[in-house]
C-alpha positions in Angstrom: -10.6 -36.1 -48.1 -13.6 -35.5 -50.5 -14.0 -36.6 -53.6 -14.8 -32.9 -55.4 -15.4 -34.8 -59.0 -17.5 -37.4 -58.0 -19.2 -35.1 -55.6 -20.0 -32.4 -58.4 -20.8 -34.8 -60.9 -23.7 -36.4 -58.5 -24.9 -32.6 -58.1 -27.1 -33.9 -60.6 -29.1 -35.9 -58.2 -29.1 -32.8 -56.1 -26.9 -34.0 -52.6 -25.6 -30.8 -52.0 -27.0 -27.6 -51.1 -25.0 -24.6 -51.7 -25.2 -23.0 -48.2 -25.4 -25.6 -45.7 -25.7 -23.4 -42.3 -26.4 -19.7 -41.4 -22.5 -19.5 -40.5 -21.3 -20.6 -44.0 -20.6 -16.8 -44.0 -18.1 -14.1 -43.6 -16.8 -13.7 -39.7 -16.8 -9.5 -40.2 -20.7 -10.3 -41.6 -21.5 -11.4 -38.0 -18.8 -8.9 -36.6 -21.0 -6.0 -38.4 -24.1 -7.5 -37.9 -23.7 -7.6 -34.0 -22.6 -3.9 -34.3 -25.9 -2.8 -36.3 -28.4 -5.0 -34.1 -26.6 -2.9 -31.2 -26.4 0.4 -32.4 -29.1 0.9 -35.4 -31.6 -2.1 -35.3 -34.4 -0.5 -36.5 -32.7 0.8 -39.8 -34.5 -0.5 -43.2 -32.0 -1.5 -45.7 -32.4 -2.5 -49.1 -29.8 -5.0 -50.7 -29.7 -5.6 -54.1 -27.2 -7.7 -57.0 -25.1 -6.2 -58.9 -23.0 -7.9 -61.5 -20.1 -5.8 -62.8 -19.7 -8.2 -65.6 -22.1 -7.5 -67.8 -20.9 -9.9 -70.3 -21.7 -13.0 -67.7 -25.7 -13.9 -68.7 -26.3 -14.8 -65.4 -30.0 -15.3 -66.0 -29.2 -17.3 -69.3 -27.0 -19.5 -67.2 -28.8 -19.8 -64.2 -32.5 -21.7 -63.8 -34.8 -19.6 -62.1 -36.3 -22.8 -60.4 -32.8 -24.1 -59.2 -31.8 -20.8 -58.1 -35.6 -20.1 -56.1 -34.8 -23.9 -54.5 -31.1 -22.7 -53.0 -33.1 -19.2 -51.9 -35.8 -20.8 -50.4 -33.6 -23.6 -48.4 -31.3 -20.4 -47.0 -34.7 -19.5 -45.6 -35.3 -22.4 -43.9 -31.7 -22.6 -41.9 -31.0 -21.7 -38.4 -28.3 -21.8 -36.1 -27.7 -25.3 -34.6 -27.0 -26.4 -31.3 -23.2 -26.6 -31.8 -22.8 -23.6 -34.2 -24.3 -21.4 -31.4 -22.0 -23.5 -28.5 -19.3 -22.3 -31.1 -20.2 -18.8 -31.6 -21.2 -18.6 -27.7 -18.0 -20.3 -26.1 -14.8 -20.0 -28.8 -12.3 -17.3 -28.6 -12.0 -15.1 -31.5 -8.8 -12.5 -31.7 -8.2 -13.6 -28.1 -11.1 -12.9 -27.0 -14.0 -15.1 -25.5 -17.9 -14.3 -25.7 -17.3 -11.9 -28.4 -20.6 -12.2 -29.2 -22.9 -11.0 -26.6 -25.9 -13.2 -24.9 -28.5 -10.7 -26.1 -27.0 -11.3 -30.0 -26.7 -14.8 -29.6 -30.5 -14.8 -28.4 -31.6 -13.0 -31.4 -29.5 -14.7 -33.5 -30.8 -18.1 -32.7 -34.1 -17.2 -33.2 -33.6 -15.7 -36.6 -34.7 -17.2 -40.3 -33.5 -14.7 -43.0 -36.2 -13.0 -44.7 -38.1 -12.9 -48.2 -36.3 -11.8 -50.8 -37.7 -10.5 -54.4 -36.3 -12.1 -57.7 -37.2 -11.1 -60.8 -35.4 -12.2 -64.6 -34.5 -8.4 -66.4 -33.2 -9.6 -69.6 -30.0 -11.9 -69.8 -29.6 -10.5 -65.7 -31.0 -11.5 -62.4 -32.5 -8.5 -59.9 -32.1 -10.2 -56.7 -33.2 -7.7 -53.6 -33.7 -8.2 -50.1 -35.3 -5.6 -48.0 -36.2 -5.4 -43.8 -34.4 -4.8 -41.0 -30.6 -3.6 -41.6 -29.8 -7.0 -38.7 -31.8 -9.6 -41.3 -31.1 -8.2 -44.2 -27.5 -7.8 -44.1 -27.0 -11.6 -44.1 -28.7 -11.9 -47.5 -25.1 -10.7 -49.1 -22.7 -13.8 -48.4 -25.3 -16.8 -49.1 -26.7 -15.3 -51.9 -23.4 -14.1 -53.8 -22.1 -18.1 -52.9 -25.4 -19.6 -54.3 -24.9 -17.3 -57.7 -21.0 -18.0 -57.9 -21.9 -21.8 -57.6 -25.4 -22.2 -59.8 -22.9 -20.6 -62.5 -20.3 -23.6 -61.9 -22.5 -26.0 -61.9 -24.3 -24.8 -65.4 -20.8 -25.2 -67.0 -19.4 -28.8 -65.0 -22.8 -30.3 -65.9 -21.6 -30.7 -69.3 -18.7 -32.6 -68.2 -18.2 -36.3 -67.7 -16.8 -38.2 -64.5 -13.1 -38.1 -66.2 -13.4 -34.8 -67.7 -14.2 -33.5 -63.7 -11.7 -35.4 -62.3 -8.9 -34.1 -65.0 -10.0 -30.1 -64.5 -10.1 -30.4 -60.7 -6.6 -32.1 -60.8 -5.4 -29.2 -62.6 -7.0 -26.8 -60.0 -5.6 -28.4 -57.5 -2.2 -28.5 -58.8 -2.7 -24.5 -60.2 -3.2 -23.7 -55.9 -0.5 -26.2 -54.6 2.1 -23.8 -57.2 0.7 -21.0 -55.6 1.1 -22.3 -52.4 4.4 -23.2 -53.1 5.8 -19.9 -54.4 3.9 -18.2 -51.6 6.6 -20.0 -49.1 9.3 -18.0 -50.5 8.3 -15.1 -49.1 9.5 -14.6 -45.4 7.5 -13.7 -42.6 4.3 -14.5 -44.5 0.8 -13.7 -42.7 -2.2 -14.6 -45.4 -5.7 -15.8 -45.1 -8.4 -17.0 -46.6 -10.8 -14.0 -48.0 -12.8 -16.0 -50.7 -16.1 -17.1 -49.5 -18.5 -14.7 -51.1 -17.1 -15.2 -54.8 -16.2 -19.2 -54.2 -16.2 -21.4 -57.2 -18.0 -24.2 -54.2 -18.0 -24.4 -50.8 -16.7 -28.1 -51.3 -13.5 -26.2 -53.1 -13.1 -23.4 -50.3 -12.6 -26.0 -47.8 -10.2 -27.9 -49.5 -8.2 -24.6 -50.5 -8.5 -24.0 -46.6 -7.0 -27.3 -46.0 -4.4 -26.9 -48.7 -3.1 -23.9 -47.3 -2.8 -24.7 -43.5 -1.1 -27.9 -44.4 1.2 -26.2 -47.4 2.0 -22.8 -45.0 1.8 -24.3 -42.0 1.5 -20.9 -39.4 2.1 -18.3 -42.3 -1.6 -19.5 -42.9 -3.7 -17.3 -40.0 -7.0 -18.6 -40.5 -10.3 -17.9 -43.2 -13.0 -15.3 -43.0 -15.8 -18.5 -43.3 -17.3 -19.1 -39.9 -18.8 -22.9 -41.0 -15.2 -24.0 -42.1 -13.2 -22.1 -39.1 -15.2 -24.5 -36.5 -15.2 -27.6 -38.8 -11.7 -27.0 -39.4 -10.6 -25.7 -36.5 -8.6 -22.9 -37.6 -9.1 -18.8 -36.6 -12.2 -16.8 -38.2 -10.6 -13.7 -39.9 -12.1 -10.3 -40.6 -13.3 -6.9 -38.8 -15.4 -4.7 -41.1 -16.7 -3.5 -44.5 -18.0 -0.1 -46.5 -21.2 -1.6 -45.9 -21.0 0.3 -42.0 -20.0 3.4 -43.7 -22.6 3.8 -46.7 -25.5 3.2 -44.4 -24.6 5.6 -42.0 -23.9 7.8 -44.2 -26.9 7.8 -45.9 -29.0 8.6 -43.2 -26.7 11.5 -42.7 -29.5 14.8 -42.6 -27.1 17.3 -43.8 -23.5 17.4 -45.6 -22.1 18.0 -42.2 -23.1 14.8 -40.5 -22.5 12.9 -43.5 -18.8 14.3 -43.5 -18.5 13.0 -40.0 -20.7 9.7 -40.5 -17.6 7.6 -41.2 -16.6 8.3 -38.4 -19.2 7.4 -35.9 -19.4 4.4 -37.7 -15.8 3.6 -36.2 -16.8 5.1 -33.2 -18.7 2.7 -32.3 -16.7 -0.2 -33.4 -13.9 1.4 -31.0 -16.4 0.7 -27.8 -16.7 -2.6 -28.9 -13.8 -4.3 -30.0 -9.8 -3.6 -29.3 -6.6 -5.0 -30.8 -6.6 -6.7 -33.8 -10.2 -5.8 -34.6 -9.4 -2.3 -34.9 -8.3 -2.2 -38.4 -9.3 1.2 -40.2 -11.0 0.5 -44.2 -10.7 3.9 -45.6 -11.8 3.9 -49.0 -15.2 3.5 -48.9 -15.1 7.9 -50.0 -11.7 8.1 -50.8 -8.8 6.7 -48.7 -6.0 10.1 -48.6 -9.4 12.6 -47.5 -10.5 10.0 -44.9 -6.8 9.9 -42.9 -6.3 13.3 -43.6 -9.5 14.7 -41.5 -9.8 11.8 -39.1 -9.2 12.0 -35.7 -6.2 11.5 -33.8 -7.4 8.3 -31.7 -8.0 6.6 -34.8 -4.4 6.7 -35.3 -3.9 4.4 -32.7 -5.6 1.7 -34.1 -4.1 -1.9 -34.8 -3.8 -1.6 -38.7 -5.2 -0.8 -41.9 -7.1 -2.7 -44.7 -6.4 -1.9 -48.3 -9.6 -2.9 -50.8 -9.0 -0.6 -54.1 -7.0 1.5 -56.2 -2.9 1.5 -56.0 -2.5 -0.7 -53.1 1.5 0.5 -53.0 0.3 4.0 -53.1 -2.5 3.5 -50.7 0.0 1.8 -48.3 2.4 4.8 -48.5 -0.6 7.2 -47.6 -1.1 5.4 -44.6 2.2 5.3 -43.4 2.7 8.8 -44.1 0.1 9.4 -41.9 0.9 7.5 -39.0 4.1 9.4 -38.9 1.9 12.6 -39.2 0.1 11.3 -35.9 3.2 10.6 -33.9 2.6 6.6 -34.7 5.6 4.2 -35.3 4.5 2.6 -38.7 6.3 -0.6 -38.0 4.2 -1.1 -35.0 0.6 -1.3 -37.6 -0.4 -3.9 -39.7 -1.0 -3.1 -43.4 -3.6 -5.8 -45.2 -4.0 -6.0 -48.8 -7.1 -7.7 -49.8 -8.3 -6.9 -53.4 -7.9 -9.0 -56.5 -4.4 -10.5 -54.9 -2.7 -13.2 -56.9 0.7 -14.7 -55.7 2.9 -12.1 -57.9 1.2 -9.1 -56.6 2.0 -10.5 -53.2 5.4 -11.1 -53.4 6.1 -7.3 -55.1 4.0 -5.8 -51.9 5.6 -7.8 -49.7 8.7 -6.9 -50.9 7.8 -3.1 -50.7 6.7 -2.7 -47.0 8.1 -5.6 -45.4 10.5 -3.5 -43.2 7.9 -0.8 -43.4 5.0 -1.9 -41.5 3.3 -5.6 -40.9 2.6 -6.9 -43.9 -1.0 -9.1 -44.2 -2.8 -10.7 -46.8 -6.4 -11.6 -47.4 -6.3 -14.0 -50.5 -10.0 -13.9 -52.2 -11.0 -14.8 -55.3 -8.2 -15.8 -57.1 -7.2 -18.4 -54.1 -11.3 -20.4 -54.1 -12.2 -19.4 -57.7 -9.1 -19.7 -60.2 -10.3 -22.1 -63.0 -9.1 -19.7 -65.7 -8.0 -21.2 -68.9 -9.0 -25.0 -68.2 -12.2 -25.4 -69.5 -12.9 -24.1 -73.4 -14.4 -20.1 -73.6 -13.2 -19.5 -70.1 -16.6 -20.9 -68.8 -15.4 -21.2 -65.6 -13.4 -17.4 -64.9 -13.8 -15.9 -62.1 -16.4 -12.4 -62.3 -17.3 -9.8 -60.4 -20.2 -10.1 -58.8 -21.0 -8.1 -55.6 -24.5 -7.9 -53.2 -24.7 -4.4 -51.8 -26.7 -2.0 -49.4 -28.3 0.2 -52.3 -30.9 2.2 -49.6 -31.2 3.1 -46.4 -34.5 4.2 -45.1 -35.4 5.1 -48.6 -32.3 7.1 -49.4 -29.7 5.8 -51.6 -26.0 4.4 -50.4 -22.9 5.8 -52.3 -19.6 4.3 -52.6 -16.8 6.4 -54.3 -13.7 4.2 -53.7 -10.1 4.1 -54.6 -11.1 3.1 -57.8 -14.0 5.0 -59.6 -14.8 1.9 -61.5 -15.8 0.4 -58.4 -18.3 3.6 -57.4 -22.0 3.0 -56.9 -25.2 5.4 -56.4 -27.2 7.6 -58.2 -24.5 10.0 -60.2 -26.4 12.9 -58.1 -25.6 11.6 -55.8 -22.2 10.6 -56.0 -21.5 14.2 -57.3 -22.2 15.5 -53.3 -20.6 12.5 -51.6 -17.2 14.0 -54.0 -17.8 17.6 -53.2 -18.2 17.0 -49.1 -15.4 14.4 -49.1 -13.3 16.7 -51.3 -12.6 14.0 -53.8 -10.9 15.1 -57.2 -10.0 13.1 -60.4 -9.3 9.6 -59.7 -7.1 6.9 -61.3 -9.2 4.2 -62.8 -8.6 0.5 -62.3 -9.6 -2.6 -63.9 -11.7 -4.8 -61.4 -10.3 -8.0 -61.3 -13.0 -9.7 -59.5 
């Protein structure tokens, strides 16, 4: 097993890159990204940073020159021999060449494109802009670099003993959760935390700490590079991403009503089972079931990213029942800000209900609260989105307003064609 101390403390001699390979990325990135090259390759997308955390001075923290160096070595990685073998050959969700040859072809071929950085005060604007295909693959690598530079400007202050003492502490802070995460019964969790990662050396281990400590309650991670070097399933389906493009190039309210829709469309003619899980939030999760069609109720499951998780769990099973669906035939997965309590009290809830899934982020790969003085090293939210689409502007309303992005104009339509009223607001956890 790796050393992590000794490793981060000889960061300082540079050994480690942050992103190693193209595939040190989310599975539903390369999911999605197959979907776009099929269906809209010729969209131009612009992606931009955006830290929710205002009060993290990224740009304080964070050297220009190291953070250009990790950019520009991103740029210079493509797929090797045995990552495509992998991607070509493997069986994902049960089923083999998932990816298609004309993909793969593309794929192998591809170098990710410029991207424009620019120092706006104590804050970083980080934008990438091309082809919706290229650019999408910005998000995951450039949110991991980020997450990491961050780390690395608070544990280069530390000593070799100092490292080894605070990663002890981390270690033993999972195991505990890991431990009280066997009590519950039935368990189905995976690992959701690559794109705010405190290092990729840490994700792994986590990885490698939960399949040992969870045994087959543990269903696999949502990283591609340590599903193959592991040898354990790559987890995820889809993201709002699919919906706010779409729906910004909507050319009336009418088609942008339906565009979530044909965004799921088109994921039905390409995937079955256990890819078909519904994300509903993206413009308000109760208005999405209530107008959606009846073969989406048929689908495998549901994926719940914001607001009241309980309440948005009951929504859902409320309308499955509405569309003649048995609700303990669909799989209900929580996936945002869950720690181990939160678990255990929704588990509790719909266990019995529906099939219960988790997909542990953040607070699994990136939970060093409390051990190092000021909090150096908490967890914040920082997120890499699709701001434009073919010079129009993305919205994303949410379960949680606090979460909701795009001009205010703008957002003001999305709420009056989506019918969205006064929301709850939540605090974003990460």
């Amino acid at each position: 097993m790796v050393d992590i101390a000794t490793r981060v403390y000889n960061h300082k001699w540079k050994i480690d890159p942050i992103v190693r390979s193209l595939i040190d990325t989310d599975f539903y990135k390369l999911l999605m990204c197959q979907s776009v090259f099929r269906n809209k390759p010729d969209t131009h997308v612009t992606f931009s940073l955006i830290n929710r955390s205002k009060h993290i001075p990224l740009a304080d923290l964070i050297d220009e020159g190291e953070l250009r160096e990790q950019l520009d070595h991103i740029r210079s990685l493509s797929l090797s021999r045995g990552e495509s073998t992998w991607l070509r050959g493997n069986t994902f969700y049960g089923k083999r060449q998932m990816f298609r040859p004309d993909f793969m072809e593309w794929f192998e071929g591809l170098r990710l494109p410029p991207y424009h950085l620019e120092r706006k005060g104590d804050q970083y604007e980080l934008t990438f802009e091309g082809s919706w295909p290229e650019v999408m693959l910005w998000e995951i690598p450039a949110l991991a670099v980020l997450m990491e530079l961050r780390s690395r400007a608070v544990l280069d202050r530390m000593g070799r003993f100092e490292l080894q003492v605070l990663y002890a502490r981390s270690m033993t802070r999972v195991w505990e959760k890991i431990e009280a995460l066997r009590e519950i019964p039935n368990l189905s969790i995976a690992d959701f935390g690559t794109r705010r990662r405190h290092s990729f050396l840490w994700q792994d281990w986590c990885v490698q700490a939960m399949r040992e400590g969870l045994g087959s309650a543990f269903t696999g991670t949502s990283n591609c590079k340590i599903a193959m070097s592991r040898e354990v399933e790559a987890i995820g389906t889809n993201a709002h991403e699919l919906p706010m493009v779409y729906a910004a190039l909507a050319d009336s309210d009418t088609a942008l009503a339906k565009a979530p829709y044909d965004v799921l469309s088109d994921w039905h003619d390409e995937h079955d089972g256990n890819l078909r899980i519904i994300l509903p939030d993206t413009y308000g999760t109760k208005g999405f079931l209530d107008n959606a069609p009846d073969w989406l109720a048929g689908w495998t499951g549901i994926r719940i990213d914001s607001g009241d998780p309980a309440k948005a769990a009951q929504i859902a099973i409320d309308w499955w029942r509405s569309r003649g669906e048995d609700p303990l035939t669909k799989r209900v997965i929580f996936s945002d800000g869950l720690d181990v309590d939160k678990m255990k009290e929704l588990h509790a809830q719909f266990s019995g209900k529906v099939k219960v899934s988790f997909g542990w982020g953040t607070l699994l790969t990136n939970d060093f609260r409390g051990l190092v003085p000021d909090d150096e090293l908490a967890p914040f939210s920082l997120v890499c989105k699709a701001v434009a689409a073919n010079g129009r502007p993305t919205v994303k309303l949410s379960d949680n307003p606090n979460k909701a992005m795009g001009p205010q104009s703008e957002i003001d339509r999305y709420k009056r064609v989506f019918g969205l009223g006064e929301q709850e607001k939540f605090d974003v956890i990460v």
